[in-house]
C-alpha positions as CSV (number, residue, x, y, z in Angstrom):
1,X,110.7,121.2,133.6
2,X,108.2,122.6,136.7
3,X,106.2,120.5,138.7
4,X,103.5,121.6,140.3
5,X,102.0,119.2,143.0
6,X,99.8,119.5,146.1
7,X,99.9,117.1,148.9
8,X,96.6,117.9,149.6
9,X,95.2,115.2,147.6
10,X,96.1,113.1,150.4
11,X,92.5,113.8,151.7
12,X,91.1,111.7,148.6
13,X,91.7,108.9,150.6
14,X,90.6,105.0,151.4
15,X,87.2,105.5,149.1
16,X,85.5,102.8,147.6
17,X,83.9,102.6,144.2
18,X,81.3,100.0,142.2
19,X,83.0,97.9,139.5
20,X,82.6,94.8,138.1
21,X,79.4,93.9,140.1
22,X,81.2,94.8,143.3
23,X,82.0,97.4,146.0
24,X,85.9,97.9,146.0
25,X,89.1,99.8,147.3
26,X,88.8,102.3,144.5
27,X,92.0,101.8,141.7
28,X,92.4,106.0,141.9
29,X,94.8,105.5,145.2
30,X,97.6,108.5,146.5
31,X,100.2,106.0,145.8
32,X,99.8,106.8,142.2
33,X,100.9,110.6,142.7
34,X,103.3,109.8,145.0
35,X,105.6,107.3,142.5
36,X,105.4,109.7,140.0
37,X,106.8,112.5,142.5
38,X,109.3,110.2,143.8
39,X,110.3,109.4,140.1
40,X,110.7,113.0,139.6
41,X,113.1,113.7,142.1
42,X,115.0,109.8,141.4
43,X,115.6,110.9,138.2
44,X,116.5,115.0,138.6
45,X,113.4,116.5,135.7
46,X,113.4,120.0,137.6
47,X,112.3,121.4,140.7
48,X,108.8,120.3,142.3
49,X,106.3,123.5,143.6
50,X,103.2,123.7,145.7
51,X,100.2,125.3,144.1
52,X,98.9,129.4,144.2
53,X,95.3,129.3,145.1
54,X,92.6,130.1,142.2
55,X,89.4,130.6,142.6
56,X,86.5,129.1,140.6
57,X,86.0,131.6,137.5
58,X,87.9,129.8,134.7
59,X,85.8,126.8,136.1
60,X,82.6,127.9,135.7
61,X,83.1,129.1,132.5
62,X,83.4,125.3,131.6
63,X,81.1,123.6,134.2
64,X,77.4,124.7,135.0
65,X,77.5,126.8,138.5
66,X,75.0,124.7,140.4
67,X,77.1,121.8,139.5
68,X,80.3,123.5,140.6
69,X,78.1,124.7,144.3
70,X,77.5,121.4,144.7
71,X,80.8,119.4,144.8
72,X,81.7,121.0,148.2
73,X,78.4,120.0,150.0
74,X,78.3,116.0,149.3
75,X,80.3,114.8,152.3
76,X,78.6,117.4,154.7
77,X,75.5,116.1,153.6
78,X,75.9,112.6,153.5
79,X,77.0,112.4,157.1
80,X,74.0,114.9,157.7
81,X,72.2,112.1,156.5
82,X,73.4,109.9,158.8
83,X,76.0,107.7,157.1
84,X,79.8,106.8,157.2
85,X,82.7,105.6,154.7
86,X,82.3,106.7,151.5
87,X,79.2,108.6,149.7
88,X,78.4,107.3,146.3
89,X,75.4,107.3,144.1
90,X,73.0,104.4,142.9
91,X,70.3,105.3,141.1
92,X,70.2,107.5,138.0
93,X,67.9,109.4,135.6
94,X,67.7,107.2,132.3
95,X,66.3,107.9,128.9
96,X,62.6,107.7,130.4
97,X,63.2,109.9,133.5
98,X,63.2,113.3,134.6
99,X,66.7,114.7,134.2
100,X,65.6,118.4,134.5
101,X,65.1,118.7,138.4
102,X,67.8,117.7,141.1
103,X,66.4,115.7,144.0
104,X,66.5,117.3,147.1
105,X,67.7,114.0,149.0
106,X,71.6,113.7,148.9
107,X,71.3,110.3,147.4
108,X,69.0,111.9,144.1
109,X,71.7,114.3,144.1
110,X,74.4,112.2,143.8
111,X,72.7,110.3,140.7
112,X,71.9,113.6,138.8
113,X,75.4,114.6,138.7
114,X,77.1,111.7,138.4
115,X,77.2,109.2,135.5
116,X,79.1,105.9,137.3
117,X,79.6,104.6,141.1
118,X,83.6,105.6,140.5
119,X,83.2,108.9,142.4
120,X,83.9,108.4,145.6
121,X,83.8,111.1,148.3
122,X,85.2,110.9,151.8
123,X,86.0,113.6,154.1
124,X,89.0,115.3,152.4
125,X,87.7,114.6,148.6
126,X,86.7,118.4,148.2
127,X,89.6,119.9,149.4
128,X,91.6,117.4,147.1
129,X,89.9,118.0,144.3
130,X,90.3,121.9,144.5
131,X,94.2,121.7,145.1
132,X,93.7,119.6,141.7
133,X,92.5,122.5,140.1
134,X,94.5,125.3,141.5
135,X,97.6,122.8,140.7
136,X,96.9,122.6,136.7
137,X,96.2,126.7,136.8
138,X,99.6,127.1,138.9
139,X,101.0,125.1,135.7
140,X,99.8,126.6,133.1
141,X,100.3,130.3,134.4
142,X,103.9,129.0,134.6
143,X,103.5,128.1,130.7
144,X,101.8,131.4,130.2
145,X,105.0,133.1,131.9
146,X,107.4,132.2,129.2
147,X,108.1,128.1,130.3
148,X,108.5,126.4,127.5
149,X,106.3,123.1,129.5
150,X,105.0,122.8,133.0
151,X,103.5,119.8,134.5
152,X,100.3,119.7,136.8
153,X,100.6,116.4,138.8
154,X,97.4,116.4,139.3
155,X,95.4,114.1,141.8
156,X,92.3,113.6,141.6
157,X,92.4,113.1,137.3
158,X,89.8,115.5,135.4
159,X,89.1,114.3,132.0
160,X,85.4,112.3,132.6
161,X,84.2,115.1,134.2
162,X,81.8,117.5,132.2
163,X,79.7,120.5,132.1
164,X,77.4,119.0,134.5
165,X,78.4,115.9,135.7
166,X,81.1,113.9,137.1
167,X,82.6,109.9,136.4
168,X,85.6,108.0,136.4
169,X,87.6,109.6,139.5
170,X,87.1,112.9,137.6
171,X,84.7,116.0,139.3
172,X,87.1,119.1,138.0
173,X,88.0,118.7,134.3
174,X,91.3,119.9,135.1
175,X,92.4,120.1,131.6
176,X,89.2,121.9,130.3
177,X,89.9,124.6,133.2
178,X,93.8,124.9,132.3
179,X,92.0,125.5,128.7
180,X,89.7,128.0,129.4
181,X,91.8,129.8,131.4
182,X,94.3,130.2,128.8
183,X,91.6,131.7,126.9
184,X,90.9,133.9,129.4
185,X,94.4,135.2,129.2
186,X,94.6,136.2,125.7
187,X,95.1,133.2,124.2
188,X,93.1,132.6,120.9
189,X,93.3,128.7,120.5
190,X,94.0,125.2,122.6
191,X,94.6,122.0,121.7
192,X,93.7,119.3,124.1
193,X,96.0,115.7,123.2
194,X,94.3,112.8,125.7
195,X,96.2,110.1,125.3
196,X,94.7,108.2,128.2
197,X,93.1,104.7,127.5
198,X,89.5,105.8,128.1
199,X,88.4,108.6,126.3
200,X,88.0,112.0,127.7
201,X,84.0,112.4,127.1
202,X,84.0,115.4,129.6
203,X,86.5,117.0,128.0
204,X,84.7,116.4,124.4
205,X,81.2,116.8,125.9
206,X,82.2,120.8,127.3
207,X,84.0,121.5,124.4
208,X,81.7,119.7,121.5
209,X,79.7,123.1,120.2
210,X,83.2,125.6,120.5
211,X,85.9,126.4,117.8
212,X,88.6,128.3,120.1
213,X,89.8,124.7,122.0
214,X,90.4,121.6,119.6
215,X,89.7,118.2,120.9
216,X,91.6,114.9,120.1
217,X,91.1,111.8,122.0
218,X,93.7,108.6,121.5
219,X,91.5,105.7,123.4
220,X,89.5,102.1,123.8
221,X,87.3,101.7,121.4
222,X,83.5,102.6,122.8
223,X,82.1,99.4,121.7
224,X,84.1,97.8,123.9
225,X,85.3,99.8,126.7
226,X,84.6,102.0,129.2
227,X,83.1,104.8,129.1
228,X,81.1,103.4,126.4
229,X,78.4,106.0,125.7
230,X,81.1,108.8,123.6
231,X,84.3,108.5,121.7
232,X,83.3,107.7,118.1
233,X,85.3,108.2,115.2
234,X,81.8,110.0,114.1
235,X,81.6,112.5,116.9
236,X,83.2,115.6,115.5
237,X,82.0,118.4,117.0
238,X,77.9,120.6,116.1
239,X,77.9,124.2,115.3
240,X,80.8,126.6,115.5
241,X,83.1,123.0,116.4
242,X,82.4,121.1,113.6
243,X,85.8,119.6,112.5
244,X,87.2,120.6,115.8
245,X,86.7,117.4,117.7
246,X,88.6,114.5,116.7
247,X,88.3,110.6,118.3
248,X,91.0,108.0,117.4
249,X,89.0,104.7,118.9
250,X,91.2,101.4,119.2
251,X,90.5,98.0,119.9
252,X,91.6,95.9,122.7
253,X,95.3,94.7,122.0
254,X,96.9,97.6,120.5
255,X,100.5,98.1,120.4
256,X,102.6,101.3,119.6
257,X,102.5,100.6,116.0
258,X,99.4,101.2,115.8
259,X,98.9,103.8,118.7
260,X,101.5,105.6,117.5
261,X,100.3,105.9,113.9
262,X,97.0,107.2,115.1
263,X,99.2,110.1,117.4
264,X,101.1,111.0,114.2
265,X,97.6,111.7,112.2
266,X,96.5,113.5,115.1
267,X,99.7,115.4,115.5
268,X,99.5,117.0,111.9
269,X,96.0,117.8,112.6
270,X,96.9,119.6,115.8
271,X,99.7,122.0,113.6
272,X,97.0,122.9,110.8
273,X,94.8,123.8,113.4
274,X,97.3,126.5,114.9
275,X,97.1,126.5,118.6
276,X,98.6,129.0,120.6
277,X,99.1,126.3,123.7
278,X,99.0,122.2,123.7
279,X,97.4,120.7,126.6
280,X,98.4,117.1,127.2
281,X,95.7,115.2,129.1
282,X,98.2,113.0,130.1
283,X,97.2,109.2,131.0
284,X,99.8,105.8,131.0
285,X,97.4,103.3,131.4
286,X,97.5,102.6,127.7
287,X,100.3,99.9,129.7
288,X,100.7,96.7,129.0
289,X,99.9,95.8,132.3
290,X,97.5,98.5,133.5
291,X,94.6,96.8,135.5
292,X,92.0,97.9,134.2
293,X,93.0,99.0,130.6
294,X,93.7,96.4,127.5
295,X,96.5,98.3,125.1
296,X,100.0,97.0,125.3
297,X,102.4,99.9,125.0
298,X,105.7,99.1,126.7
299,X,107.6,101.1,129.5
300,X,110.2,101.7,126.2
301,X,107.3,103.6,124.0
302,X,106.4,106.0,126.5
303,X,109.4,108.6,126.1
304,X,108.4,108.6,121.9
305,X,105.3,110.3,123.0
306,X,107.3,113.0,124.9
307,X,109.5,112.9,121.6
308,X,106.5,113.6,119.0
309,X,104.9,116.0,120.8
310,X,107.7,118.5,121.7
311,X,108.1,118.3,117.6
312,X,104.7,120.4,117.9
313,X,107.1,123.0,118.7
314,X,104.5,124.6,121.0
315,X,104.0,125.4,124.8
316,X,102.9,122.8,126.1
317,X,101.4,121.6,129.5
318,X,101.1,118.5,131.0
319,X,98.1,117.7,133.1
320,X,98.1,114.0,134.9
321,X,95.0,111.8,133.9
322,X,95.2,108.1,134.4
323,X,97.1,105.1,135.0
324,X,96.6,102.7,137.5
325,X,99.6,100.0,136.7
326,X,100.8,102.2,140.5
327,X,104.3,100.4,140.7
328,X,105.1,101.5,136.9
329,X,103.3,104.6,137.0
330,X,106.4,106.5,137.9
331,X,108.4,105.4,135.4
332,X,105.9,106.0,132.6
333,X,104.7,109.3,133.4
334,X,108.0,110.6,134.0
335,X,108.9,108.6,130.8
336,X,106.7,110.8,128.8
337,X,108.2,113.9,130.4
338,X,111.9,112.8,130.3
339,X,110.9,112.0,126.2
340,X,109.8,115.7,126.0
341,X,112.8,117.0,127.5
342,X,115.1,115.8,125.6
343,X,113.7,115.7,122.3
């Protein structure tokens, strides 16, 4: 198996975020791509490559321009503005408020386009975040050249990031891209497999109203986790993608028996939809000891998810989302991919 990995993300460094009521070192760190690259090497899954350079078109086919236009200009203008460290919003526009007109001020900015304080930016963020993106296209046009996998070790993560609007360490939907652009190439229809621990509302929230890319989320339960406001079991898709969005919410404490049962269902949904090309939005902090995450698969049960999904018998490509356990994250990721490969 191909990796595809940029050392620009290096530049996505030392930002802060808000959580739990205060300002922290954020829990996105480069560590996390670098001991899954190391792990890669350690343990021999296939040769490592730097990224081609794409430009935006596939990506603003899945996020609004002025959104996209605006991404490059935060750090510029928050030290226009007069301020150091790292530029994050405060203040956002509510049920209430006016959420048709972007503030000229980079702070009203900020709020209109984001929807948490988890989106730091810091001088190199932009330039990170676009190697993210040219890294999962460099994957998938691998996939799209006769590879039966590829994975985009992607850094910064893309799955909270929608149409509009970025969250969660994610302002690319790096997955949603890979999707698109797969479309673009001929393909007819994509399933997208998160399997992170937080559900992938960008990824739904772009996709919600379209039949050619099927949705399925493994993930916290909304009612008690984060991001709170999508992922329910009742969200499945308005219009031409009704039926074509599927969420699999959990409660705090799962184990594999039960994750994995909820994969299986959403496996054989997956074949009867037909996809020409699986997408894995691939998180690990569905770990037992993941910070910030409350599921309790072991280090042993990520290789079975490699397993079931190269049954799919489909190209597939792997697209790194979360996981923030940074000592194990190596090991799990890799696990994954090791699980795949050998099937």
């Amino acid at each position: 198996m191909k990796t595809v990995f940029s050392p620009r993300h290096l530049g996505h460094s030392n930002q802060l975020e808000l959580v739990a009521g205060a300002i922290v070192p954020a829990f996105e760190k480069p560590s996390r791509a670098q001991y899954i690259h190391d792990r890669i090497i350690d343990v021999g899954l296939g040769p490592i490559i730097g990224p081609d350079e794409y430009d935006l078109s596939s990506a603003s086919r899945v996020h609004r321009q002025d959104y996209l236009d605006f991404l490059p200009t935060v750090y510029p203008r928050w030290k226009e503005a007069g301020r150091d460290g790292t530029a994050l919003p405060f203040t956002w526009p509510t049920r209430g408020l006016r959420g048709d007109v972007v503030p000229e001020f980079i702070d009203g900015a900020l709020g209109y386009y984001s929807f948490d304080a988890g989106i730091g930016f810091v001088e190199g963020t932009w330039d990170a975040v676009k190697s993210s993106h040219d890294v999962a296209l460099t994957a998938a046009n691998l996939v799209k050249g006769g590879e039966r996998t590829a994975y985009a070790l992607c850094r910064p993560p893309g799955h909270h990031a929608g149409a509009g609007f970025m969250g969660g360490y994610c302002y690319i939907n790096n997955a949603a891209v890979a999707a698109q652009w797969f479309l673009d190439q001929g393909a007819s229809r994509i399933a997208i497999l998160d399997v992170d621990y937080h559900h992938g509302n960008g990824t739904q929230e772009i996709f919600y109203r379209r039949k050619d890319v099927q949705v399925i989320n493994f993930h916290a339960d909304p009612m008690q986790e984060y991001p709170y406001f999508l992922g329910h079991a009742d969200e499945k898709g308005e219009g031409e993608g009704e039926g074509f969005n599927l969420n699999y919410p959990m409660r705090w404490g799962t184990t594999w028996e039960s994750w994995s049962a909820a994969l299986e269902d959403g496996c054989r949904k997956l074949v009867d939809y037909g996809p020409d090309v699986v997408i894995v939005s691939l998180g690990v902090d569905t770990f037992e000891k993941d910070p910030i995450s409350k599921f309790k698969l072991k280090t042993e049960d990520f290789p079975k998810i490699g397993e079931r999904i190269r049954k799919l018998g489909l190209p597939t490509l792997f697209v790194q989302e979360g996981g923030y356990a940074v000592a194990e994250i190596g090991v799990n990721a890799v696990g994954v991919l090791q699980g795949f490969e050998n099937a």
